[in-house]
TORGU-546859 format. One record per residue (C-alpha): residue number from 0; residue in three letters; chain; z, y, x. Coordinates in steps of 0.5 Angstrom, whole numbers, m for minus. Each point is the difference from the previous one (the first is absolute). Layout:
N
     n   res   chain      c3      c2      c1
   NUM   ALA       A       Z       Y       X
...
! end
This chain:
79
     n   res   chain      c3      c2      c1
     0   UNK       A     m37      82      21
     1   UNK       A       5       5       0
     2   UNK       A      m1       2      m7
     3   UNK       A      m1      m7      m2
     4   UNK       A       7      m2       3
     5   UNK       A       4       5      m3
     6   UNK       A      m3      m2      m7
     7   UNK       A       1      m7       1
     8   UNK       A       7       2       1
     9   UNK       A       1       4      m6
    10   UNK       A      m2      m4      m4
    11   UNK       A       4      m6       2
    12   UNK       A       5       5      m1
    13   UNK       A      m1       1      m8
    14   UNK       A      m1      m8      m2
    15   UNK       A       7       1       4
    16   UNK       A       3       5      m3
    17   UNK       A      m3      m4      m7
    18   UNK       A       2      m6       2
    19   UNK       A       8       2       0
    20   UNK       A       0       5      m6
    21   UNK       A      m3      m6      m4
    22   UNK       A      m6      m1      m4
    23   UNK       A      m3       1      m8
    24   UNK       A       1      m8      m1
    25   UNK       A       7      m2      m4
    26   UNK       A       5      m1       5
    27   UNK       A       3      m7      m5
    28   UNK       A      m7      m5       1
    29   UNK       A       3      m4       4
    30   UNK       A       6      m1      m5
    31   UNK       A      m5      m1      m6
    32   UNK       A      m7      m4       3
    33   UNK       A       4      m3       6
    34   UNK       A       1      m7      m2
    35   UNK       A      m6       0      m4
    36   UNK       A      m5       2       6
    37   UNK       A       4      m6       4
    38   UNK       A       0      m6      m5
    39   UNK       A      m8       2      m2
    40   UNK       A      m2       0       8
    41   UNK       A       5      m6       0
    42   UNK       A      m4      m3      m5
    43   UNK       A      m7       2       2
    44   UNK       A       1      m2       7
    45   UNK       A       2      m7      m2
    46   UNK       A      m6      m1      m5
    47   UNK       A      m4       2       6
    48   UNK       A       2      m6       5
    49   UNK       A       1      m5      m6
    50   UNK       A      m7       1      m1
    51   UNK       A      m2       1       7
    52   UNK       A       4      m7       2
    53   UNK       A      m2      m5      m7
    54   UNK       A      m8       3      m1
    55   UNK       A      m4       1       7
    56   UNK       A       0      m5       3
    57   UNK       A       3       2       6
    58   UNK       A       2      m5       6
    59   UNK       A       6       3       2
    60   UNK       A       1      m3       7
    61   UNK       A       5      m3      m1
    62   UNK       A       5      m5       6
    63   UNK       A      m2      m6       1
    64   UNK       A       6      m2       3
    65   UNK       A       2      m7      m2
    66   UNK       A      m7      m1      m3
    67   UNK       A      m4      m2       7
    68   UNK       A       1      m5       4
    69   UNK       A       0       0       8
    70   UNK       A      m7      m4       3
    71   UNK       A       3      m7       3
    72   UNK       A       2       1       7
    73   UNK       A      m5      m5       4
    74   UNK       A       1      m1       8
    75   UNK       A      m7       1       4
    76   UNK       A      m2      m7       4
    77   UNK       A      m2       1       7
    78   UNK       A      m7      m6      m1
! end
């Protein structure tokens, strides 16, 4: 189990070490694709719920308060 632990240890310790000196990827995607991958998600994500809200026929629970009336109190007679 020893062994196990300590190779466990090391190799955290190297993805570490990776992750501070930087990784092979261009530093500037953010600043080129960025925007573009947060509107085609904005964008994609709202088709999606479009269609989910106008095409499959869900019945979305929805309040019905102001719809629905209370029954009619009625006293009980003692006869």
């Amino acid at each position: 189990m020893y062994r196990f632990a300590k190779a466990a240890v090391n190799l955290s310790s190297q993805a570490a070490r990776q992750v501070r000196h930087g990784s092979t990827a261009p530093q500037d995607f953010h600043s080129k694709y960025g925007n573009a991958v947060l509107v085609g998600g904005f964008t994609f994500c709202t088709a999606v719920w479009t269609y989910v809200v106008t095409q499959t026929g869900i019945t979305w629970n929805l309040s019905p308060v102001g719809r629905l009336m209370p029954k009619p109190w009625r006293e009980e007679s003692d006869e």
